[in-house]
Structure formats: C-alpha cells, structure tokens
N, C-alpha and C positions, 0 to 999 in steps of 0.2 A: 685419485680418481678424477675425470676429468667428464664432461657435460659437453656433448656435440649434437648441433642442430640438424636438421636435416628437412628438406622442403619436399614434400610432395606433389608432382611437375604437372598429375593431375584433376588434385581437388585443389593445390595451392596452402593448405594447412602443412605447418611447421610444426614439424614432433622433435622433441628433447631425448638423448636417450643419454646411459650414465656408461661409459669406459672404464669396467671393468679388467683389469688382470689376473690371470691366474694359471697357474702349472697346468701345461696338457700330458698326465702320465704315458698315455700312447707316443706321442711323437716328441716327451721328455723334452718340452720349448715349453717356455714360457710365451702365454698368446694373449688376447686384449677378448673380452665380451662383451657383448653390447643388451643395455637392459634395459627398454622403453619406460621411461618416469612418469611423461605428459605431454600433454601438444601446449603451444603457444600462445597464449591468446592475442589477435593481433592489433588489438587497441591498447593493450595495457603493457605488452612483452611481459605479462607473468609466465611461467609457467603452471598450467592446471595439471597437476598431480592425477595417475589413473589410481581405479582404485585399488588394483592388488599394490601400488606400489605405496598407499596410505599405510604409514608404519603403525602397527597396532602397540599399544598402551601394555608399558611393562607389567609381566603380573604382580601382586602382591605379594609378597614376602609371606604370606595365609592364603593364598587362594588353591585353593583343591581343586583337582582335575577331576572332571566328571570320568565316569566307567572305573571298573577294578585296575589295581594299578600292577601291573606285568609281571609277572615272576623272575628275575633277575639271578635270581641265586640260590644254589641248591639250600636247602636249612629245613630245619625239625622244630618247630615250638609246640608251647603248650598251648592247648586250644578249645578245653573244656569249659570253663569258667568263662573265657571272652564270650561262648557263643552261647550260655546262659543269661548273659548278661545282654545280648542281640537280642535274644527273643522276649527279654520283657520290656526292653525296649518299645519293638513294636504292639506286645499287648496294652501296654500303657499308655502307649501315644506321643512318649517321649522322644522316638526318632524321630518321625512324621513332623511333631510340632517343630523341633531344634531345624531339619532338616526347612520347614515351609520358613522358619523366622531368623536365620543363619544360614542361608545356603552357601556361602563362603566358610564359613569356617565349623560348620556341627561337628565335622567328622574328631576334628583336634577337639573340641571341647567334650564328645565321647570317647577318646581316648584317654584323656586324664582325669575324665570320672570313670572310668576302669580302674587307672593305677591309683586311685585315692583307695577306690574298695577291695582291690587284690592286694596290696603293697599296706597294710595296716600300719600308720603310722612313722611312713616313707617320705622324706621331703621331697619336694619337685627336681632338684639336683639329680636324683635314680633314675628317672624316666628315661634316661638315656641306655642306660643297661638294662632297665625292662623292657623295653619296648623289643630288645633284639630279641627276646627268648617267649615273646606271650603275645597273642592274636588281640587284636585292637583295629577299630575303623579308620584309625587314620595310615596305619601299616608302615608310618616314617619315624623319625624321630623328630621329637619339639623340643627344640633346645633351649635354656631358660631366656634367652631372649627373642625368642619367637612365641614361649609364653606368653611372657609380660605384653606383646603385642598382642597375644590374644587376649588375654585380660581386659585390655583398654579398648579393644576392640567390641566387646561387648555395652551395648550402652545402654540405657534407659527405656528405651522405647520397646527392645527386643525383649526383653525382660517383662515386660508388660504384658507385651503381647503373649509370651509364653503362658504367663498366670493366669492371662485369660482361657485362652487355648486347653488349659491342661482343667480350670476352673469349669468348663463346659460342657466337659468328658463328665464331669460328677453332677452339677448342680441341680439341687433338688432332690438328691439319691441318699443324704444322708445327712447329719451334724459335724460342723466343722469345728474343731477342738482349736481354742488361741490360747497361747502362752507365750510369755518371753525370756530370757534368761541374758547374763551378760556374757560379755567376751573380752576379758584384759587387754591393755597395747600399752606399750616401752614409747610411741609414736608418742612426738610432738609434734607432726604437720600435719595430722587429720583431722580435721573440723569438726570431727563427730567426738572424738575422744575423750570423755570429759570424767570429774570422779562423780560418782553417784552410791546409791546403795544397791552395794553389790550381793547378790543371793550367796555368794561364797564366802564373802567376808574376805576377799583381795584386796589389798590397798592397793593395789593399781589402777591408773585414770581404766576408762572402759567406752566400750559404743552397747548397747541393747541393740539384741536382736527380735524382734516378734515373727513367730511362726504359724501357721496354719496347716492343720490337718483334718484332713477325713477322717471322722469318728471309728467308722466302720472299716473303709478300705484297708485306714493304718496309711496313708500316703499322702505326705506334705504337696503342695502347691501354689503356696504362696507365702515369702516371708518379704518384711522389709526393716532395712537396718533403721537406728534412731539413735539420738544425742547420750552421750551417756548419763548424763540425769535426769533424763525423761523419766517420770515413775508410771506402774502397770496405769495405774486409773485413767489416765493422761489420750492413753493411744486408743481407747473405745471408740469415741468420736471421731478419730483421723482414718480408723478403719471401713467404719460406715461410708464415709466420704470416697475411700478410694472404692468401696466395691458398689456407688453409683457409678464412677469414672472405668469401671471395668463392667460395667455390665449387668453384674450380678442381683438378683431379684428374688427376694423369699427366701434367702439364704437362714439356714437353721446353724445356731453357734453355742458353744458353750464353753464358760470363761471360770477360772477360779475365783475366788470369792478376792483376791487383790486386786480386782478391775471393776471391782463394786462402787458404785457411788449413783448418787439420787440423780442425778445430774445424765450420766449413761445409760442406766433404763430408759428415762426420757428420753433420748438419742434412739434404743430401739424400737420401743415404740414407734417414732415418728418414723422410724426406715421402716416399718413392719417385721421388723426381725426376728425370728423365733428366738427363742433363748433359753436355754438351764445356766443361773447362776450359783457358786458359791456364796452364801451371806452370813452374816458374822452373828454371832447369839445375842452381841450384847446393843443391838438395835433393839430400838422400842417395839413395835409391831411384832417383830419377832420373838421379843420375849414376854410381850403382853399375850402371842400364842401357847408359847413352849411352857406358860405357866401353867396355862389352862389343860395341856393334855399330856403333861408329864406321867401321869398312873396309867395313863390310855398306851403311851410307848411302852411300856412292860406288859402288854397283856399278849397274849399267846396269839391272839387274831391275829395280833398287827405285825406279826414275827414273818420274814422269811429266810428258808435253811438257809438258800442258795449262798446269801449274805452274811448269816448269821446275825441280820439289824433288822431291831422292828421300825416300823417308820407308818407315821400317817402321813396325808396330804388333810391341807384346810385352803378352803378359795376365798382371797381375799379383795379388797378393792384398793385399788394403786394407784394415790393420788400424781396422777400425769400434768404436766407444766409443763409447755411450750411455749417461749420468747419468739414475739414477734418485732424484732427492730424497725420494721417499715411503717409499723402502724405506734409501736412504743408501749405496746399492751404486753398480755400474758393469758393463755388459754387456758384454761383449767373445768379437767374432766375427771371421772374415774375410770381406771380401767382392770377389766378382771384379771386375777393372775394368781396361781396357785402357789402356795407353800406348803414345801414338805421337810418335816422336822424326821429325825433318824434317832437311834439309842442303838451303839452297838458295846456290847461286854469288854469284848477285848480290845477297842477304843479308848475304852475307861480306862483299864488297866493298864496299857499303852502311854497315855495321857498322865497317869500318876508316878508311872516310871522317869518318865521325860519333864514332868513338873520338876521332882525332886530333884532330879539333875540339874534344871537348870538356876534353882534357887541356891542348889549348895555350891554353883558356879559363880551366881550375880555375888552371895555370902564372900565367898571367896578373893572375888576380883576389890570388894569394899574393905576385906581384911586387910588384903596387900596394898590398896590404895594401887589396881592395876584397872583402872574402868575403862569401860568402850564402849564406843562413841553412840554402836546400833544398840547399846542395850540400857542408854540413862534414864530411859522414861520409866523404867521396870525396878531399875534402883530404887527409887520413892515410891512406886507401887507398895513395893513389898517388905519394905527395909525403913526403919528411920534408927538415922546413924547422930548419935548425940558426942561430943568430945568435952572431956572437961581438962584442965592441968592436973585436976590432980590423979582423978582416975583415968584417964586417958578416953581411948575411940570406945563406943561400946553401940553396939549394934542391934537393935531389936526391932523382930518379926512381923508384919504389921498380918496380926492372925485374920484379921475378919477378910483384908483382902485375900489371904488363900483361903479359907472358907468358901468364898463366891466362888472361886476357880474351882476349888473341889468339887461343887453343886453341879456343874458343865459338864465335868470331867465322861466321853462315852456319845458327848450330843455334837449332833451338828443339823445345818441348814441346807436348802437347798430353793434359789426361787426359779419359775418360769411362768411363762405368757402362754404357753402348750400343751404340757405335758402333765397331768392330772393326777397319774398313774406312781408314786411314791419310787415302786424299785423298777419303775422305766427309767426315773428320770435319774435314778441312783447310777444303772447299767450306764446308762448316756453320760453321765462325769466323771464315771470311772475310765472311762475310752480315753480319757483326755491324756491318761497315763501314756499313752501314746507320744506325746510333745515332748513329756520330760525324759525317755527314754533318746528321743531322736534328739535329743540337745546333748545327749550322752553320747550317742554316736557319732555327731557332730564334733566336739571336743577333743572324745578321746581316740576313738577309730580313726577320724577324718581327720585329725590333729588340728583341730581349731581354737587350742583355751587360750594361745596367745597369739596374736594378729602380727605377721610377720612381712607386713608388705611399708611401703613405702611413698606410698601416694594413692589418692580418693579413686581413681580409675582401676587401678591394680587390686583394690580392696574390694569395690565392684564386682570386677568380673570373676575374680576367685571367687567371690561368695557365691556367685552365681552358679562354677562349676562345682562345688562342694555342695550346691544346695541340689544339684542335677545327682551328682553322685550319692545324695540322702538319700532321694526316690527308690533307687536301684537297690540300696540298700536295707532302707524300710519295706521294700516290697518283697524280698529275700526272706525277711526274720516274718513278717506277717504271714506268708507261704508256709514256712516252715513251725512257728506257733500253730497255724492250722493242723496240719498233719503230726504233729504233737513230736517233732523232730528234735527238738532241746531235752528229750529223755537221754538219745543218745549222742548224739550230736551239740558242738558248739557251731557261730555260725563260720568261722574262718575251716572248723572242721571241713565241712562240706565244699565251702571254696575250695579249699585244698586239694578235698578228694578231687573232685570236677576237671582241677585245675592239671593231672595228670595228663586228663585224655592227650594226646599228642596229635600235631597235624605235621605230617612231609610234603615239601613240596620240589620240584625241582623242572626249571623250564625247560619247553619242550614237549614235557612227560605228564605233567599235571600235578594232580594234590589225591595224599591218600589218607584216608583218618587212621587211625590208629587203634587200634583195641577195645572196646566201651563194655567195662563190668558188670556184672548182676549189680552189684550193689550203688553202682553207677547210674545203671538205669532205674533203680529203683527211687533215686534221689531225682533226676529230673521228674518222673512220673511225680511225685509228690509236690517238686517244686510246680509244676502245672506246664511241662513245658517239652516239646517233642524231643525225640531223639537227637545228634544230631548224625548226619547223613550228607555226602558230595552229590 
C-alpha cells in the first residue's frame, strides 16, 4: 500500500490518502482505491489522521456485543430451565446488579452459573457440549481459556460492589445467618492455603470460607474467603469492619455459639448490631442462670409443641468493655441483653446417644494407642490412662466428669441484645440451618470440596461464579420448601422436568416454543414465576 499526497489548488491544504488495490469482479482487473487517512499539517509535515480512519481498539477476547445475537443456524435446544433460571434472575436483582457491575462480561458469568446448576457436578471441560443443546445468556461457547480470563477478570472491587448492591435489596428486612466451613486444596501456590481445624476432619491444608445469608429469604449475599487457620471467633470483628466499608447499618445477625467470645459481643455492641448468639452452658453467668431455673424449664407454661422445647428468657446485664488506644483507657458500662436457656427431650436423648458414641470412640482410639489430634483435650477429660510393666495400659473412666455432661444433656443457650421473646429467638437460629445446607450445595451440587484452580485470580473469580450460581440455587429449594415441593419432587427433579420445554429456532423464520405441560405449568406457577411465552 502506498500514501499519495495531493494539494488542493484552492484552499492550499495537502490531504494524504492511502492506495489501495483490489479485484474489480465487473470488469475482472485488478484496480487501485483511494481512501483519504488525513490532511497535512504544514508546520510539522505530520499527517492528522481523520476520524473514521482512527483505528478502533481490538475487542477483548470477553467482550460481548450488545443486542440479541442473530440466529445463524437452524437447531432445537432445551429451554425450560434456562428461562427459569432468567426470571429469578431479574426477581432477585442478580441480572441488573452483574449486568450494572460487569457489563463486559455478565452474560458469560450467567452462563456458567447456569451449567454449575443444570449440569450437577460437571467440570467446566463440558460447557462446550452443553452450551450447544441448552439456552444460556451468553448463546456461545466459553472455552476453558476464555474461562480462566473470565475468572481473573473478575476482581475485587466488582465483587464488592455486588454485595453491596444485592445487601440493599434486603437490609433491614430481616437476620442474616453467618457461618463458615472449610474447602480442602492439593495447591501449594495459594497464600490462603494453610492447615487448620478442619469441620470434616480432612488432613488436607484448606482456605475457610465465611458465608452470609438471609434468615428469612434463604438467599446468600455475601461471602468472603480467609486463611486456612483463621478460626470462627477470629472473623467477628473483620466482618463488623467490612460491613462499615460496605455501607451496612443496623444490620440484624445471628452466629453459632463457635464465634462466641467476650471480646465479639463487644465488637457488636459498639457496631450496634443486633444479634442472637449461640453460648456454651459451661460459662459462668450462664450457668449461675441455668441453675436457678432448671425446674422452671420442665413446667408445661414454658413448653412449646411447635418445638417440642421449653425455654425461658431471663434479661441480664452485659458487662460491655471498650478499648480506647488514643486515650490508653478502657470504658466500661452495662448493657442489657437477654438470655434464653431451652430443655428439649429428644436433645437429651440425642445427646446420650452421641455422648456414648463418642467415649466408646476416645476408649477405643486410647486402646489401640490410635489418638487424634482434634480430640486430645477429651482424652484427659474423661479417661486417666495409668501403665505399669507389669500389668500393662489400663484405662479408667473419670465418672464425675461424665456426670456433669449427663446434667446438660437436652440444654442449650441462646444470647441476644433484641429478642426477648425465648422461641422467636429459637425460630431465628434455627434459620441459620440455611448456611449449612448451602455449604452442602456449594460442595456437593456445585462441586467445590476440593479447589481445583491454580492461581489466587482464578480461585477468585470461580468463587465468585459458584457463589452467583448458590443464589439461583438457593432461591429454587426456598421456592420450592414453600410450596412444600420435596413431598414429591427432588430439586434436580423439577430441573429436569422444566429443562424438556424445547425451543426451535431457525433464521429467517423465527423461534417457536415448544409444548409446556399441565404439570409444567404447575411447577413454574409454584416456583413463583410466569409462563414462558415468545
């Protein structure tokens, strides 16, 4: 290609244009075109570039084309379940939000939180062959290294932004259940990897995950990963902290009694946080209570069926301590705060079941000389083991400490700064069973118990689209708990069914849905969510 100037004889401005060649099919010659670049400038002889001939910025290797993308090819997919999956989308806020905080890349990041929730325990390697047969927003294929771009493409900030965003739709609407659980990894270059105490009893190193849910909705919104030996008690304070930096104000929480410490209440307090905690019997306070209204928990007032647990509340004062570094003092108030102690029967008998299992375990592991590691402090609890030459190991019961345990056996605690009310605040901890089921769907459904990535960016952003795809999922089984759908129904059942509806399409001609059954529509009607319809 060749650059020829050419002078205009009368304004005197010198334009550039670029000599082009290319096949004329009419008159089958090869001819030259001419394609004006810029004019001259006549102090500097640059040329200034116009601007259609400014070359635009290659797209991204991620970037999605705005509008619906053309129909190219006659085909039939399945279409029921993807468009299920559309519409709580927008109920929930989670297009809108991915869509305002990723506008480059949402559609791929709801595509493979689709195949996480249809494709039960599918690696990302499949997406290529699902994608050809099942409706998704992104309508292409993401091939695993357009993944991994998406992965790392995700970063910190957007993620933020989301929790805020999706934290705003709720706050103030309800209690938000925290828990966290662990996640094994083979990885030696992740920074977070580390060993700790693991809830499974894996020897593998780990990272902790901490989770947040809506009591009520049943719908996660904010997790964030941690060191693997961070223990529960540790992340109280660091959560307070982030949900100043996100905004969050008045927030109502409720935590199991492993995130308990004098130290954390103080913490909420000082955030004004609402709170229902789990607390352990063998605190003093607590049990300088539980002694005084022990005959009081078996009386028939304090019984309800619902639960089958009686339970008082007693209001106590809650010596509050706040450190002030600036000044080198220490504040010290009281602050009111309710206790409610519980006695349920089949707790008890639960409890005695699982007692005697686990002594004739500790017994056991002291026989064979097989001890571990989470369970040596229980050794000497309960057991003094004497050896001699000549009679050898001999191992006896230390009774008075199972006594004490037997005494408990049925009881439990519960504190809050709020809630007054014994089986409101029972209903409100029970909710929490919400975390530990979605760390099961996390795990097992979404295939997350071993970390399969390869670097901090990639561990990121997949956690990020597994944690998009929990929503979708958690919002599915809450739906369907409602409507009391697990009588007959599993939840991949109803996927399933849904996931028949069929769509045709073929260009030119349009798109035609397919068939939609009685028992079809009786399932979205429950799920909460329209027909669907072209």
């Amino acid at each position: 290609m060749a650059v020829i100037f050419q002078t205009n004889k009368k304004t005197g401005i010198t334009y550039a244009y670029q000599n082009e060649p290319y096949w004329d099919k009419e008159k089958q010659q090869s001819r030259a075109k001419r394609t004006l670049i810029g004019k001259v400038d006549p102090v500097t002889g640059e040329i200034i570039p116009t601007r259609s001939y400014k070359k635009k910025p290659a797209p991204s290797s991620l970037e999605v084309k705005p509008g619906p993308i053309p129909m190219t090819q006659v085909r039939r997919i399945f279409y029921g379940a993807g468009y299920l999956l559309d519409q709580i989308g927008k109920q929930t806020g989670v297009y809108a939000d991915l869509k305002a905080i990723f506008p480059e890349h949402y559609k791929q990041i709801l595509s493979i939180a689709y195949y996480l929730i249809l494709e039960e325990n599918n690696a990302l390697s499949r997406f290529s062959h699902w994608q050809k047969l099942h409706h998704h927003p992104y309508c292409q294929d993401i091939p695993s290294q357009r993944s991994s771009d998406l992965f790392q493409a995700i970063d910190e900030e957007g993620r933020m932004a989301f929790f805020q965003k999706q934290g705003n739709r709720r706050m103030e609407k309800e209690y938000w259940a925290f828990d966290t659980t662990s996640i094994s990894s083979y990885s030696e270059v992740l920074s977070q990897v580390k060993k700790g105490r693991n809830k499974e009893h894996d020897r593998l190193p780990q990272i902790n995950l901490a989770l947040l849910f809506g009591a009520q909705s049943g719908l996660p919104f904010y997790y964030r990963k941690l060191s693997g030996n961070i223990t529960d008690v540790k992340t109280v304070r660091q959560l307070m902290k982030e949900f100043d930096v996100m905004g969050y104000k008045k927030v109502n929480v409720i935590f199991d009694r492993g995130f308990y410490s004098k130290d954390n209440i103080n913490a909420l307090y000082k955030h004004h946080q609402k709170f229902v905690i789990g607390v352990q019997l063998k605190l003093k306070y607590v049990k300088g209570v539980l002694e005084a209204e022990r005959e009081n928990l078996k009386l028939w007032s304090n019984f309800e069926t619902q639960f089958n647990t009686y339970g008082v509340c007693r209001t106590i004062n809650w010596e509050y301590e706040q450190e002030r570094p600036y000044k080198g003092d220490v504040i010290k108030s009281e602050k009111r705060a309710y206790l409610h102690l519980f006695y349920n029967p089949e707790k008890a008998i639960k409890d005695q079941v699982d007692m005697n299992d686990y002594l004739t375990a500790l017994h056991q592991d002291l026989k064979e000389n097989t001890l571990k590691d989470y369970r040596m402090k229980d050794y000497d609890k309960y057991f003094e083991v004497t050896e001699t030459p000549k009679r050898g190991k001999k191992i006896t019961p230390k009774e008075d400490a199972m006594r004490n345990a037997v005494r408990n056996y049925g009881y439990f605690a519960l504190l809050s700064n709020e809630v007054n009310d014994p089986f409101e605040a029972l209903a409100l901890y029970r909710s929490k069973d919400v975390v530990e089921k979605a760390f099961g769907n996390l795990k097992e459904r979404l295939n997350f118990r071993r970390m399969q990535v390869s670097s901090e960016l990639s561990l990121n952003g997949k956690l990020f689209v597994e944690f998009i795809a929990l929503i979708y999922l958690s919002y599915v089984k809450k739906k369907m708990q409602d409507a009391e759908l697990f009588n007959q129904w599993t939840l991949q059942g109803v996927l399933d069914e849904l996931d028949m509806i069929e769509l045709f399409e073929a260009p030119g001609r349009g798109r035609v849905l397919g068939e939609v059954t009685t028992k079809q529509k009786e399932l979205y009607e429950a799920l909460g969510v329209a027909l669907p319809s072209l």
